[in-house]
N, C-alpha and C positions, 0 to 999 in steps of 0.2 A: 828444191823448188817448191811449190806451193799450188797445191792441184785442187778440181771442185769450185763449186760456189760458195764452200767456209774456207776457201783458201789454206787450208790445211797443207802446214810443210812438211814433205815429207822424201826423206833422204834419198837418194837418186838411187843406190844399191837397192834400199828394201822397199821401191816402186817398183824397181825391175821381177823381184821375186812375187809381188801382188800380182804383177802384169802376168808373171806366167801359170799363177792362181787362174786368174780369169780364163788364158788361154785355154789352162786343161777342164776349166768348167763348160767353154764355149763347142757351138759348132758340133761336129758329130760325135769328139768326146763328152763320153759318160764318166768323166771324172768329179771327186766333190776334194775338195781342201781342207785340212785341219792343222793351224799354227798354234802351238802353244807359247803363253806371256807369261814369264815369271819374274818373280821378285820382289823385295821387301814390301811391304804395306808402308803404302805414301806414297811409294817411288815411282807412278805415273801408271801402273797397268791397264788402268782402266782409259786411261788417257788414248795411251798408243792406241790400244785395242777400238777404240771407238773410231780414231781418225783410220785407221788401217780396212777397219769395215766397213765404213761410209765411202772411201776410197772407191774398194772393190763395188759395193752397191752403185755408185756414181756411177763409175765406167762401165758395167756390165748393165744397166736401166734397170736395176733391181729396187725393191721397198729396204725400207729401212729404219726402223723408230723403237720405240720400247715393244713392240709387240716382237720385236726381234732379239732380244736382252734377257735374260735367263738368270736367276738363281737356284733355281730348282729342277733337279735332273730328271724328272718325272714329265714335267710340263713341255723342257726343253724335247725331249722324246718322243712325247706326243706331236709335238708341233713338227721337227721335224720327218717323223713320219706320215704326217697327213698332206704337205707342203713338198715343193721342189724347184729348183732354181733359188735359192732363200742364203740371206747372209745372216747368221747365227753367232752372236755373242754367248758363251756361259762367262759370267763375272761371278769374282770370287767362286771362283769352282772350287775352292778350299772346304767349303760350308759343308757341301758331299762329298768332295771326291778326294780327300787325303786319303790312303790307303790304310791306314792305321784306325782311323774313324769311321769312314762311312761303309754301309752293310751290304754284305757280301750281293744282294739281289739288286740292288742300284746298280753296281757297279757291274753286272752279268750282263747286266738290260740295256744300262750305254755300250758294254762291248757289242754285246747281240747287235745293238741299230748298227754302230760305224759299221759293223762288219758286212751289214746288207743295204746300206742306205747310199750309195755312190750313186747309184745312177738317176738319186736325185738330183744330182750334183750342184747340191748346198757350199758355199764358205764357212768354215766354223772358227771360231778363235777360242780360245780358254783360260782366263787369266787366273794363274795357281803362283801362290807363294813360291812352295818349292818344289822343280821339275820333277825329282825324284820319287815325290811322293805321289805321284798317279800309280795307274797300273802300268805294268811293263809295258803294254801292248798299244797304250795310247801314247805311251813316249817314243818308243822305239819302231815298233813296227807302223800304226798309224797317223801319226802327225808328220809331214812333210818339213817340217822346220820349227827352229826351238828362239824365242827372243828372250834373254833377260833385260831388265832396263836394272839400271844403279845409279847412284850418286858417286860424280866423282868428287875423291877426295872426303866423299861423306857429308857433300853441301853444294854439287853441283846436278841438279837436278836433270833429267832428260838425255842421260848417255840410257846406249844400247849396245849389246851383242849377240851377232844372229850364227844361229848353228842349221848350214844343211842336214842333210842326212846322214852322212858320214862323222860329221863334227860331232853331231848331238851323241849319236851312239858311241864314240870314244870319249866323252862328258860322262854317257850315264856310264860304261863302266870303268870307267876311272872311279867317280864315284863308290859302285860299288866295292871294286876294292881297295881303294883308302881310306872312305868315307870322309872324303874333303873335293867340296864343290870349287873346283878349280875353272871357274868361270873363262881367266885370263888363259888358261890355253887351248889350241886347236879351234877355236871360232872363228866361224868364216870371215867376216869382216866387221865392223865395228861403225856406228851413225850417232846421231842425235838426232832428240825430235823437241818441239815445242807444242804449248798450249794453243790449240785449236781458235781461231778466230771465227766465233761462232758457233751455233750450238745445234748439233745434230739429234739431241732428245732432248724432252722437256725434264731439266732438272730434278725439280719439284718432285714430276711420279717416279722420275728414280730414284731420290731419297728414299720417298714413302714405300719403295719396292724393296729396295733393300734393307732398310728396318726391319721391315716384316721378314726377310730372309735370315737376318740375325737373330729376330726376336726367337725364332724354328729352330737356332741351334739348341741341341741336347732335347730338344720337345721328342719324342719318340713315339710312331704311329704305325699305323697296320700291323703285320704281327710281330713288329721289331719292340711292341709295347709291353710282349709276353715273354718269355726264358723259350727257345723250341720245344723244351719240355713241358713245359707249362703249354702251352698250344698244340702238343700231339696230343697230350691227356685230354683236353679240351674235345679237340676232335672226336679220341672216341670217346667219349660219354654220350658224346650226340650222336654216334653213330649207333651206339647201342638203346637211348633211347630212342631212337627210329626204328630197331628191331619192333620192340614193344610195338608201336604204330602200324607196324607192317604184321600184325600177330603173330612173329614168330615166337615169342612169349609174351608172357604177362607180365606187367610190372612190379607185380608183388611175387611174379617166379624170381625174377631178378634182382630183388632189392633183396630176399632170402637169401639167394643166391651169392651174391656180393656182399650180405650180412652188414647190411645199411636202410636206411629209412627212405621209403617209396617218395617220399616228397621231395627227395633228391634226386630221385630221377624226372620227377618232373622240372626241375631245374633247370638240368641238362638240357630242358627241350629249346630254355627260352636262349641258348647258347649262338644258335641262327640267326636272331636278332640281336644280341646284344652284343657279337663279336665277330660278324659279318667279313671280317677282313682275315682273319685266320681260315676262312674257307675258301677263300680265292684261289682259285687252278693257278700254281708254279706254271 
């Protein structure tokens, strides 16, 4: 059936599993939801995921627009930590969150929120390539349910298969120990969806958002720009020119000392400025 003011169809099984999204958000639970979407590039992720959230925002009288839509796990973070009651897209979660790729302090800092953030009781959706490739914790223990979407036959666009809790985790280790994504078995049931009659974000900014989300891959920032070696050394030089500063020696006892030239310790000083993010409290 066909739910909403975009008339969005959407398969009578996985309304029901939205409906019970809503329930556990609603009323005196302090529950928050997390569905992961996966599946080939083309093959509609962002599709489902947008109708599936507008869905949930519809029926629960929540907002819902590009300030809602995330490529970036940082931002996404902040907003849902400042925020509550909120329906949350991360699209292409692939960008950070393949586990192979993305660095180890992203991926602490999304566990850290889901682990404390329920009683916002947020929707979140995450559309990744491949389920396997998150962290354990967001496939298994965290997300309430797993969608692939596929083409059947490799040309028919808009099939799905939904995995409860039970289903997903004998996916992922099956998986793990075959390492063959055996999609076709143990899923809970099976739907199609179609293309949305209507437009629930303005196109446009989310081209131009996700440009820029692609343009960021392999870009490398804060101290992921340095080796950790290269940024403990960092640190103390500047902690040792702070010595100096605080008189506990001189800079020329030091530069002796370390049998190097004093103008390199004034170096060290301008370190606080020029690389600001390597000093950031873990």
């Amino acid at each position: 059936m066909r739910y909403t003011d975009k008339k969005y169809y959407i398969d009578d099984r996985m309304r029901k599993i939205l409906d019970l999204c809503c329930d556990r958000s609603s009323g005196k639970s302090k529950m928050d939801n997390l569905i992961l979407v996966d599946g080939d590039e083309g093959y509609g992720k962002t599709n489902f995921a947008l109708g599936s959230c507008y869905y949930v925002a519809w029926k629960m009288k929540r907002p819902f627009s590009m300030k809602n839509v995330f490529f970036d796990v940082r931002k996404l973070t902040e907003f849902a930590k400042t925020t509550k009651d909120q329906v949350i897209l991360w699209d292409e979660a692939a960008l950070q969150g393949l586990a192979s790729e993305w660095s180890s302090r992203s991926q602490k800092d999304l566990v850290k929120l889901l682990m404390v953030v329920r009683k916002k009781r947020h929707f979140f959706m995450f559309c990744i390539p491949k389920f396997f490739r998150l962290n354990e914790y967001l496939v298994l223990d965290r997300s309430i349910g797993l969608v692939h979407v596929y083409a059947r036959h490799e040309k028919e666009l808009g099939r799905f298969v939904y995995f409860n809790k039970k289903a997903k985790e004998k996916l992922y280790h099956s998986w793990r120990k075959t390492r063959v994504r055996n999609y076709r078995r143990a899923y809970t049931f099976h739907g199609s969806f179609v293309i949305a009659e209507g437009k629930v974000i303005d196109e446009h900014e989310y081209d131009v958002e996700k440009d820029k989300a692609i343009a960021s891959v392999g870009v490398k920032d804060n101290e992921d720009s340095f080796t950790r070696t290269q940024a403990r050394l960092y640190r103390l030089q500047y902690h040792l020119y702070k010595m100096t500063k605080d008189k506990a020696m001189t800079q020329e006892q030091l530069a002796k000392y370390l049998k190097i030239e004093r103008a390199s310790i004034s170096e060290w000083g301008e370190y606080g400025k020029k690389y600001p993010q390597i000093f950031v409290e873990r």
